[in-house]
Kinemage of the C-alpha trace (Angstrom):
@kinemage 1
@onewidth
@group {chain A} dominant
@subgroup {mainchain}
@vectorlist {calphas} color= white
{ca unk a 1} P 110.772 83.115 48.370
{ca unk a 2} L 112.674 85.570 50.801
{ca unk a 3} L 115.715 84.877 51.883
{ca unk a 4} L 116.107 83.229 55.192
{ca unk a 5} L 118.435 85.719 57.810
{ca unk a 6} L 120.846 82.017 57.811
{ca unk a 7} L 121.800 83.578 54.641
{ca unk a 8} L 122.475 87.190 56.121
{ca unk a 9} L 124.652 85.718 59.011
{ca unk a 10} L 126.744 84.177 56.002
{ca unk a 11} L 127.504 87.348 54.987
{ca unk a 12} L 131.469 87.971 54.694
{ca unk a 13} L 132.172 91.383 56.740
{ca unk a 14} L 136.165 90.164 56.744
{ca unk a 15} L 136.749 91.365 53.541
{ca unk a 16} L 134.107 93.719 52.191
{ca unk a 17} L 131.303 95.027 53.207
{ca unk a 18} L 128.387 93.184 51.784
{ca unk a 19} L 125.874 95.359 49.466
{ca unk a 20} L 123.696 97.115 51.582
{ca unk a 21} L 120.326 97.118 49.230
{ca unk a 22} L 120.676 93.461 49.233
{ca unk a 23} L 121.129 93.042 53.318
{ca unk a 24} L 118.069 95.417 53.784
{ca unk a 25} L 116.195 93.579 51.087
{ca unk a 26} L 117.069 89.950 53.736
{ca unk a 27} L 116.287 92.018 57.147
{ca unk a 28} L 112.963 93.494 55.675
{ca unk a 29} L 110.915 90.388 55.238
{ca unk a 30} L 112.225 89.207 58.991
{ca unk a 31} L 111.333 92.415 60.659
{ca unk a 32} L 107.971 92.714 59.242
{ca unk a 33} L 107.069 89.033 60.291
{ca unk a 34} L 108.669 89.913 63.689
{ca unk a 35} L 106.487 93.094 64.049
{ca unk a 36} L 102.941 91.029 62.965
{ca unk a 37} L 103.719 88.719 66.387
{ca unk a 38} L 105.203 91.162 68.540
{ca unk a 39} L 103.339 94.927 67.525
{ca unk a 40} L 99.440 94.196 68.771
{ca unk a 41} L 97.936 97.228 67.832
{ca unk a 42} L 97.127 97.148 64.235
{ca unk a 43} L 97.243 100.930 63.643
{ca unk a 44} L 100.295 101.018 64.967
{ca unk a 45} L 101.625 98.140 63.061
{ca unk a 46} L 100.489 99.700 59.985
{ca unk a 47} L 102.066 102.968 60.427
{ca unk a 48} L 105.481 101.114 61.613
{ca unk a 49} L 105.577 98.503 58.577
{ca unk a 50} L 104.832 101.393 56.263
{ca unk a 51} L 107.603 103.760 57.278
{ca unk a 52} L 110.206 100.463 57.504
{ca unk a 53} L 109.217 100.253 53.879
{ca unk a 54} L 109.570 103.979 52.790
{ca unk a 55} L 113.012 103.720 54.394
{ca unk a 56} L 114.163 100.574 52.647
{ca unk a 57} L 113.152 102.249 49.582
{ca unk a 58} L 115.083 105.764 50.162
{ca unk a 59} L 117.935 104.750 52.670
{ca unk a 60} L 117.192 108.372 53.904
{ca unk a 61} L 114.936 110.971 55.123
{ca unk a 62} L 113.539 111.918 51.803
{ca unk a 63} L 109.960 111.627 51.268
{ca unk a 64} L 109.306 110.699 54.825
{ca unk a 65} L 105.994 113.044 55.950
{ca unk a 66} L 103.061 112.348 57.759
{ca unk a 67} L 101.075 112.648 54.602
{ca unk a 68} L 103.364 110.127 53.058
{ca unk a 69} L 102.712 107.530 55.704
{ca unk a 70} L 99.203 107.918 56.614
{ca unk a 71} L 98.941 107.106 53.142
{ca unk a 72} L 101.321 104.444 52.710
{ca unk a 73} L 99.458 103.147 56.317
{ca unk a 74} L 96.217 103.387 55.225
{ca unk a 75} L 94.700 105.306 57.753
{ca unk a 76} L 94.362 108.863 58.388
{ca unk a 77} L 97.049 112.117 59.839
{ca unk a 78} L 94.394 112.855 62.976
{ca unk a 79} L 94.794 108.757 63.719
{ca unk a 80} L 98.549 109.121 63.481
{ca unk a 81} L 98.587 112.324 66.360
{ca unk a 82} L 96.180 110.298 68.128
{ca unk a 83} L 98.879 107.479 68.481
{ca unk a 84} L 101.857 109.205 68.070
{ca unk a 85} L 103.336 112.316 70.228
{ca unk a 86} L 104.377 114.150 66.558
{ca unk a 87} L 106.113 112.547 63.842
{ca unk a 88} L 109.885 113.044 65.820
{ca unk a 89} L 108.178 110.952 67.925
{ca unk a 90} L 107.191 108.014 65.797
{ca unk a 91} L 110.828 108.072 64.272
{ca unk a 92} L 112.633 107.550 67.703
{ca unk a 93} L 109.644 104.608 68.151
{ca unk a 94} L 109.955 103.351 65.134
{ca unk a 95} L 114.191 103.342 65.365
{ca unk a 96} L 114.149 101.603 68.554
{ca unk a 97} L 111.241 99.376 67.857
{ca unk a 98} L 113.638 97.874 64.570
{ca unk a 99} L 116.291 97.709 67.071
{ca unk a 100} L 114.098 95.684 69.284
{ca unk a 101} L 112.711 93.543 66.732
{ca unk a 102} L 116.392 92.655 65.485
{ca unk a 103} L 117.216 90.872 68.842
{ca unk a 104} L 113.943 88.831 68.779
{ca unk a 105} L 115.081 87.943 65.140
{ca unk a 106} L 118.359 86.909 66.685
{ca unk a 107} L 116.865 85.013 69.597
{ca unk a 108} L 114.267 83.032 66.948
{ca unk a 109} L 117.542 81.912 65.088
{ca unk a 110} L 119.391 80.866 67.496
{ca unk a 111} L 117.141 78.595 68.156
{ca unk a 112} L 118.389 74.296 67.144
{ca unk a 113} L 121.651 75.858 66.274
{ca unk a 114} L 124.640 74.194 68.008
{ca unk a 115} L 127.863 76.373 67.681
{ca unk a 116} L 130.960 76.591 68.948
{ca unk a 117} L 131.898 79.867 70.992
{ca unk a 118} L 134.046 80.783 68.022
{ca unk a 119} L 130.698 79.946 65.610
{ca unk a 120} L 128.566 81.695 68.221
{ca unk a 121} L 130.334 85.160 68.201
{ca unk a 122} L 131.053 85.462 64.562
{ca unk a 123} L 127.278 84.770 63.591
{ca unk a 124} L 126.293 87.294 66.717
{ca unk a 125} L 128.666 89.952 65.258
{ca unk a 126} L 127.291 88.770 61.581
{ca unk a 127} L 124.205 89.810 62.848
{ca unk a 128} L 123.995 92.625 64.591
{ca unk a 129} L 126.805 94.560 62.405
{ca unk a 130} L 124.021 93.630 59.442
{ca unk a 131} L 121.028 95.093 61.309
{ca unk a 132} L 123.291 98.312 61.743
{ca unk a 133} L 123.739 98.287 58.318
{ca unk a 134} L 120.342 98.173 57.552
{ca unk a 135} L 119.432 101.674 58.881
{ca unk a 136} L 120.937 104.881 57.547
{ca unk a 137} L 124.074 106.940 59.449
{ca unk a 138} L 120.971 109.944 58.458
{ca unk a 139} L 118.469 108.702 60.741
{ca unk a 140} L 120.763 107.474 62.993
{ca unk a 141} L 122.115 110.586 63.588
{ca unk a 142} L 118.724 112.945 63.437
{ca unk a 143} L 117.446 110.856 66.417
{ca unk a 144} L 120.389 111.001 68.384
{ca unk a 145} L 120.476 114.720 68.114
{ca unk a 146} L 117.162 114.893 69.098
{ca unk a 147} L 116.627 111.926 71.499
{ca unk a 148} L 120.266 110.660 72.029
{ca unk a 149} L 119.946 111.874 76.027
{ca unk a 150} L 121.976 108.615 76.938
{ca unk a 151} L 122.950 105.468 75.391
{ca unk a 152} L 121.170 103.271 77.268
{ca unk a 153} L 118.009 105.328 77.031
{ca unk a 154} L 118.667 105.314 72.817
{ca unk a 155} L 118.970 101.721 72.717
{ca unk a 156} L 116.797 100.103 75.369
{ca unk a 157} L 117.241 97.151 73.401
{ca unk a 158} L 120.151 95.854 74.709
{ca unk a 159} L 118.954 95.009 78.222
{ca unk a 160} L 117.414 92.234 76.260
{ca unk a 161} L 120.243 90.654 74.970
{ca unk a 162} L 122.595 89.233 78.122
{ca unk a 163} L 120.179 87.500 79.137
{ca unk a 164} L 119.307 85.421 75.402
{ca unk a 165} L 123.171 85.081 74.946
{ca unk a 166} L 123.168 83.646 78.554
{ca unk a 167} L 120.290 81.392 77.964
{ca unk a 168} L 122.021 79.784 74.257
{ca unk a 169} L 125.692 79.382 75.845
{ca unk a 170} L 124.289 77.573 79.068
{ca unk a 171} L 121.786 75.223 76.883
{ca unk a 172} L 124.446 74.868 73.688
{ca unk a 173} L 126.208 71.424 74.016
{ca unk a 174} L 129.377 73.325 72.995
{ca unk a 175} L 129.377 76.243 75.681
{ca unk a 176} L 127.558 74.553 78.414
{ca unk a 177} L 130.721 74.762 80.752
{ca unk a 178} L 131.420 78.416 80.063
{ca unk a 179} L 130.933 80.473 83.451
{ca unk a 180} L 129.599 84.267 82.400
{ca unk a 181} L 129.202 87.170 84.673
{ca unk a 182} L 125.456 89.298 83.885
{ca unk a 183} L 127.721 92.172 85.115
{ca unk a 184} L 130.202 92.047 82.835
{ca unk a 185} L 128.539 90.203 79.376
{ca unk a 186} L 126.175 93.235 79.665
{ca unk a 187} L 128.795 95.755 80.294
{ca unk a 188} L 130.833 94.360 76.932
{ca unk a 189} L 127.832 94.573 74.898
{ca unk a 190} L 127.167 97.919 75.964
{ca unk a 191} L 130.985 98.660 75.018
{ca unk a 192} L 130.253 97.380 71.652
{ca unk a 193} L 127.087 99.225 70.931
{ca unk a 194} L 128.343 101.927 71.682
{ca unk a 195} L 131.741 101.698 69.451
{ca unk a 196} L 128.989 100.862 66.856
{ca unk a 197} L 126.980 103.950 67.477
{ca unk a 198} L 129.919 106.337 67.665
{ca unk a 199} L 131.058 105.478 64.416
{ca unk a 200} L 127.521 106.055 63.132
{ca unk a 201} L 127.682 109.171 64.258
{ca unk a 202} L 131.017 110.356 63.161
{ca unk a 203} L 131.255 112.817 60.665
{ca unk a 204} L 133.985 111.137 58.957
{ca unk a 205} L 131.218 108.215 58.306
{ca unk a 206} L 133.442 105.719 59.155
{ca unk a 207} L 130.713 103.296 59.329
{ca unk a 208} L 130.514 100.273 58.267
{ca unk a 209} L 134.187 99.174 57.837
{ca unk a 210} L 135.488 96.214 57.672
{ca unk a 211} L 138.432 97.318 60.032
{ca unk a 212} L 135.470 98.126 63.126
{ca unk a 213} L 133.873 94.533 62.225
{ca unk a 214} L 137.067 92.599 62.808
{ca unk a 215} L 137.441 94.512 65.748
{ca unk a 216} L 134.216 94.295 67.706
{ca unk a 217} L 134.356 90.426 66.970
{ca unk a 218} L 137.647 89.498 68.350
{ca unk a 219} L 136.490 91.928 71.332
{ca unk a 220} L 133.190 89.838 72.134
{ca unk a 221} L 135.251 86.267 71.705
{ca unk a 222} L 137.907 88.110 74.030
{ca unk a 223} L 135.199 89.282 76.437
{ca unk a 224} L 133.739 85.818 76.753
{ca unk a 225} L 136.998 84.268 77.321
{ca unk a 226} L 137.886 86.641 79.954
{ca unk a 227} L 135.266 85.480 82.211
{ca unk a 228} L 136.098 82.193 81.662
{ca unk a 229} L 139.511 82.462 82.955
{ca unk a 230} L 138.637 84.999 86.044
């Protein structure tokens, strides 16, 4: 049986950061069911499920051809052009379609889960530090050099995720009373993305750390809190 992503969000990012084969090894089974509901287009499904696979396998670049994944897809190169603008294309779709997918994973658990806001922002940061995790500084990187024309425009992705966290802290029991700005949540989750993505991209590959984890989660309770008391 697969792991369930309750398991992921228990991961300990205080400390140490978890194993990364084992948190792709969680996210993989989640995204895939995620992409069945969500990608209609069975070509395109099959093309997207078998490069998420190809990269859970090599954590890199390596291998990765159209060749490779019209075989590993099961259909033919000319039906890849036809749906794809080139392959740099399907990499940037592919990146921010996993990115996408993530937050509906996140929005399907939060369903029937009562939290505090201190439970609420450590299993959001649990989260969404994990799905970073899950895809490789290397691609990261490739695609921002050769697609990264803004952040917003990288990660479209996070338009969609005020407006869940608004929905779960108006309907939890525990949160109900909190007052939150659109303006604002959305401009701290940008904030944190962003820190997030920077680090990605450093040279220095000073991501994941523990140290950046810590951070960002104190910053989202303290971003919450702040509209509270304005």
């Amino acid at each position: 049986m697969a792991p369930s992503l309750a398991q992921i969000s228990e991961f300990d990012f205080e400390s140490e950061i978890p194993d990364i084969d084992t948190q792709i090894q969680m996210w993989l089974p989640e995204i895939e069911k995620a992409a069945r509901s969500f990608v209609a287009n069975d070509r395109y499904q099959a093309f997207f499920l078998a490069a998420l696979r190809m990269a859970a396998s090599s954590k890199s670049l390596k291998g990765f051809s159209v060749p490779n994944l019209a075989k590993k897809a099961g259909y033919s190169r000319s039906t890849f052009f036809r749906l794809f603008e080139g392959f740099s294309g399907f990499l940037i779709q592919g990146y921010q379609l996993t990115c996408l997918l993530s937050v509906k994973v996140y929005e399907d658990q939060l369903r029937n889960r009562p939290m505090t806001l201190e439970e609420f922002c450590k299993f959001t940061a649990d989260i969404f530090y994990s799905a970073n995790c899950t895809v490789p500084n290397e691609i990261c990187t490739m695609l921002w050099k050769e697609h990264g024309k803004s952040h917003t425009e990288f990660h479209p992705h996070l338009s969609l995720i005020g407006p869940i966290v608004t929905e779960y802290l108006q309907k939890n029991p525990a949160t109900a009373a909190l007052t939150l700005d659109r303006e604002q949540l959305e401009g701290a989750i940008k904030m944190l993305d962003m820190d997030i993505l920077q680090a990605r991209l450093d040279a220095q590959e000073t991501f994941p750390s523990c140290k950046q984890y810590q951070r960002l989660h104190k910053m989202f309770l303290g971003a919450l809190l702040a509209m509270q008391r304005a």
